[in-house]
N, C-alpha and C positions, 0 to 999 in steps of 0.2 A: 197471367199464369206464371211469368216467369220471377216476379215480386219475390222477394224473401221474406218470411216474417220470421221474427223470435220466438221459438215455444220455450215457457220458462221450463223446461227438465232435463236432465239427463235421459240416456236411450236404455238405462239397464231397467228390465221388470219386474227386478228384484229390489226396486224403492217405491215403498208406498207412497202417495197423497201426492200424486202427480197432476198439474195441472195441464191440460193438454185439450185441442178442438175435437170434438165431437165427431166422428165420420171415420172410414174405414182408414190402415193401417197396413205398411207391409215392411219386414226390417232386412239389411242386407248388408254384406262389408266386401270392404275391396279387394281386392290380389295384385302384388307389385303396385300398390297405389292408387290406378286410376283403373283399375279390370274388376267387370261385374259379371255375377253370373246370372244370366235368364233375364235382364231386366225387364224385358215385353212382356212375359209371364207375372212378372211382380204388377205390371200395368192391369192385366185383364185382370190379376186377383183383385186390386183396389177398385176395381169397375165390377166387379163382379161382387164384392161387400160390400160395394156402398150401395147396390139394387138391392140386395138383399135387407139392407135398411129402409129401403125405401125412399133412397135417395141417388137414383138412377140417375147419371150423366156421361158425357162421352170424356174420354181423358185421352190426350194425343200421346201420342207412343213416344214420339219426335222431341214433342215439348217435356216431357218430364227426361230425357237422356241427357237434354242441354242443362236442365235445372240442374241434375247432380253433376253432371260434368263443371256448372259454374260454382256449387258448391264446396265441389271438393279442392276447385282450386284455390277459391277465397280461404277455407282452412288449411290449406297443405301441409296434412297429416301424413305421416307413412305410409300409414296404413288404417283404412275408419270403418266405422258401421254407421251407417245410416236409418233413420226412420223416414218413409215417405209416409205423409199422412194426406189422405183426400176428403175435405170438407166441401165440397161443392158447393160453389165454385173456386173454393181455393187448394192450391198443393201447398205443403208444409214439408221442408226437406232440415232437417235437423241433421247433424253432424257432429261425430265424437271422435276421437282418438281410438285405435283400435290395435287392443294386445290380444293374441289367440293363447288358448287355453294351453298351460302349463302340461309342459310333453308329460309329468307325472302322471295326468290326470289319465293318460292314453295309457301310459303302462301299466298303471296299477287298478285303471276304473275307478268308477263313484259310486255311492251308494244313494237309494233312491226312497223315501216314503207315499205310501198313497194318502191321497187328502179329499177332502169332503170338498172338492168348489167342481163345479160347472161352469160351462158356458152356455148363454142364454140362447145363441143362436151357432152355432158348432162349424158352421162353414163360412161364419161371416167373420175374419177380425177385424173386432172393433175395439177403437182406443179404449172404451168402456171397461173391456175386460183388464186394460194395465193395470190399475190400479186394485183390484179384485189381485189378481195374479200378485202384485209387488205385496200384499198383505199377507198373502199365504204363504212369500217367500220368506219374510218375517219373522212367520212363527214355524218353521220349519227346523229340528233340531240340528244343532251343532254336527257339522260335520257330513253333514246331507246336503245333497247337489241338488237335487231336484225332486220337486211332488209331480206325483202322478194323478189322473181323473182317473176317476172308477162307474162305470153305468153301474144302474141299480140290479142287472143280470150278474156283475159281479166283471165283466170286461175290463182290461186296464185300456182306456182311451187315450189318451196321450201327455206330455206331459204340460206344465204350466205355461212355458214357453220352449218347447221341445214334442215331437214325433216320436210314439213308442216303436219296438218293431221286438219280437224273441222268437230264437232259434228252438226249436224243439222238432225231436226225431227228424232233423233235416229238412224241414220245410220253415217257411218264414210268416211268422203271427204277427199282424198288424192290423187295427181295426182299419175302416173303409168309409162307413157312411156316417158315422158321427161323430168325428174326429175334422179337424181343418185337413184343407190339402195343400199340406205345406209342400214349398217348392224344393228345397231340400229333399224332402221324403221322396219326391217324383223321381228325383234322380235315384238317388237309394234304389227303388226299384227296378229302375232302369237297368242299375249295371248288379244288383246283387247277385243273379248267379244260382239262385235257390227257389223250389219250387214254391209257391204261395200254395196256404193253408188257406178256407174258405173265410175265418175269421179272426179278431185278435184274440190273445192270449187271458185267460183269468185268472185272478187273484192265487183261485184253488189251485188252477195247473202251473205255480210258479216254482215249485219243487220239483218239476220233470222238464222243466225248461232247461238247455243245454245254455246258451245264450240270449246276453239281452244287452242292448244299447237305446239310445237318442240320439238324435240328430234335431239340425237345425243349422239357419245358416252361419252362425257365429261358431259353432261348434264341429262343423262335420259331422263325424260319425264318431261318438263315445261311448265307450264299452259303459254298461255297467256289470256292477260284482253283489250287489246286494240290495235287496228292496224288502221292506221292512225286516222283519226279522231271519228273512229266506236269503240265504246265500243261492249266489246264481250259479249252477254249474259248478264247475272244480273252485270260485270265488275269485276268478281269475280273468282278466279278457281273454278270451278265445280266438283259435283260427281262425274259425268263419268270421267272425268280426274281423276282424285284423286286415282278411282278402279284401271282405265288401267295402273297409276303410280307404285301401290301398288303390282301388278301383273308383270309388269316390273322388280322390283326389287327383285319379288321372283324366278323369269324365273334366272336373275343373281345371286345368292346366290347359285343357285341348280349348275348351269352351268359354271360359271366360273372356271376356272382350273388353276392348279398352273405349268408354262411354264420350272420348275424344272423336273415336272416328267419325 
């Protein structure tokens, strides 16, 4: 288990024609270096995908802490993002260098389009979907952050490699059952502070949406200002984002732990 193999790719989902092992998938980056956050959660998600593929095995909690702990010291990056990937019986821990997103992007927000991809199985990531995802990234126009999934109801499900969520009349719209459950988004919940609405937000209702962001774990929590041709709210990041962002990142300070102990 504890073996290292080379996967030929980089960890961004934004390069197509990645070659990469077959089986579930979970990404995460560090704080001060060697500090992770939830990693036992990243564990049951990978045991919890790869059942759902059909390829049920038991993954030590213990044993994959030591793998990134021994990885990230063989790289001794700053600061990295990691892909754990579980092929049973193998872990594949992949290691990058890791820059967090440009404070612009937090002040001024991203702009966002919807796109025509799914996922085949919604609660399972599978390396599968990388490269599907890095091709949509692709053709996604200039100057756009991120694509969004749209159910055929017209729901915005979430994004390519990102968790949707939108403020409207004060409560918080995020889909539930056919979306991943990103580890990120759990926290989100946790501390946002706002009443939940029964479901996520649609297409239709994106002109009475007050706010709207992504998350995920390389990003936090980022505003967005505009999704296709609808500007979000005043086009502006918002209060309530800005709280839930500032709460987010105290949730991570308290909790993140250092994968040494």
């Amino acid at each position: 288990m504890r073996t290292f193999e080379r996967v030929p790719t980089g960890l961004d989902e934004r390069a197509p024609g990645l070659a990469l092992p077959a089986g579930a998938y979970t990404t995460l980056r560090t704080y001060a270096g060697t500090r992770v956050l939830r990693l036992d959660d990243h564990v049951r998600r990978l045991q919890e995908s790869a059942r759902l593929q059909g390829r049920e095995a038991p993954l030590d909690a213990a044993v994959v802490r030591t793998a990134v702990a021994e990885a990230l010291e063989r790289t001794g990056h700053d600061e990295s993002r990691l892909r754990l990937t579980w092929a049973p019986p193998r872990l594949f821990v992949a290691v990058e260098p890791f820059t967090p997103p440009a404070a612009a992007l937090y002040r001024d927000g991203v702009r966002c389009v919807t796109v025509a991809v799914r996922r085949d199985n919604p609660h399972a990531k599978d390396t599968r979907f990388i490269d599907t995802a890095g091709l949509a990234y692709a053709a996604l126009p200039a100057g756009v952050h991120e694509g969004l999934m749209v159910a055929d109801d017209g729901t915005i499900l979430e994004g390519l490699s990102s968790n949707f969520f939108a403020i409207a009349g004060g409560q918080l719209y995020t889909e539930e059952d056919r979306v991943l459950p990103g580890l990120t988004r759990s926290l989100v919940l946790e501390v946002a502070g706002l009443p939940r609405a029964p479901r996520g937000l649609r297409v239709d209702e994106l002109p009475s949406a007050d706010e709207c962001f992504v998350t995920s774990a390389s990003r936090g929590v980022l505003p967005v200002v505009a999704i296709d041709a609808v500007a979000i709210g005043a086009g502006a990041p918002g209060a309530l984002t800005a709280a839930i962002r500032g709460r987010f990142d105290a949730a991570v300070a308290r909790e993140a732990a250092d994968v040494r102990a």
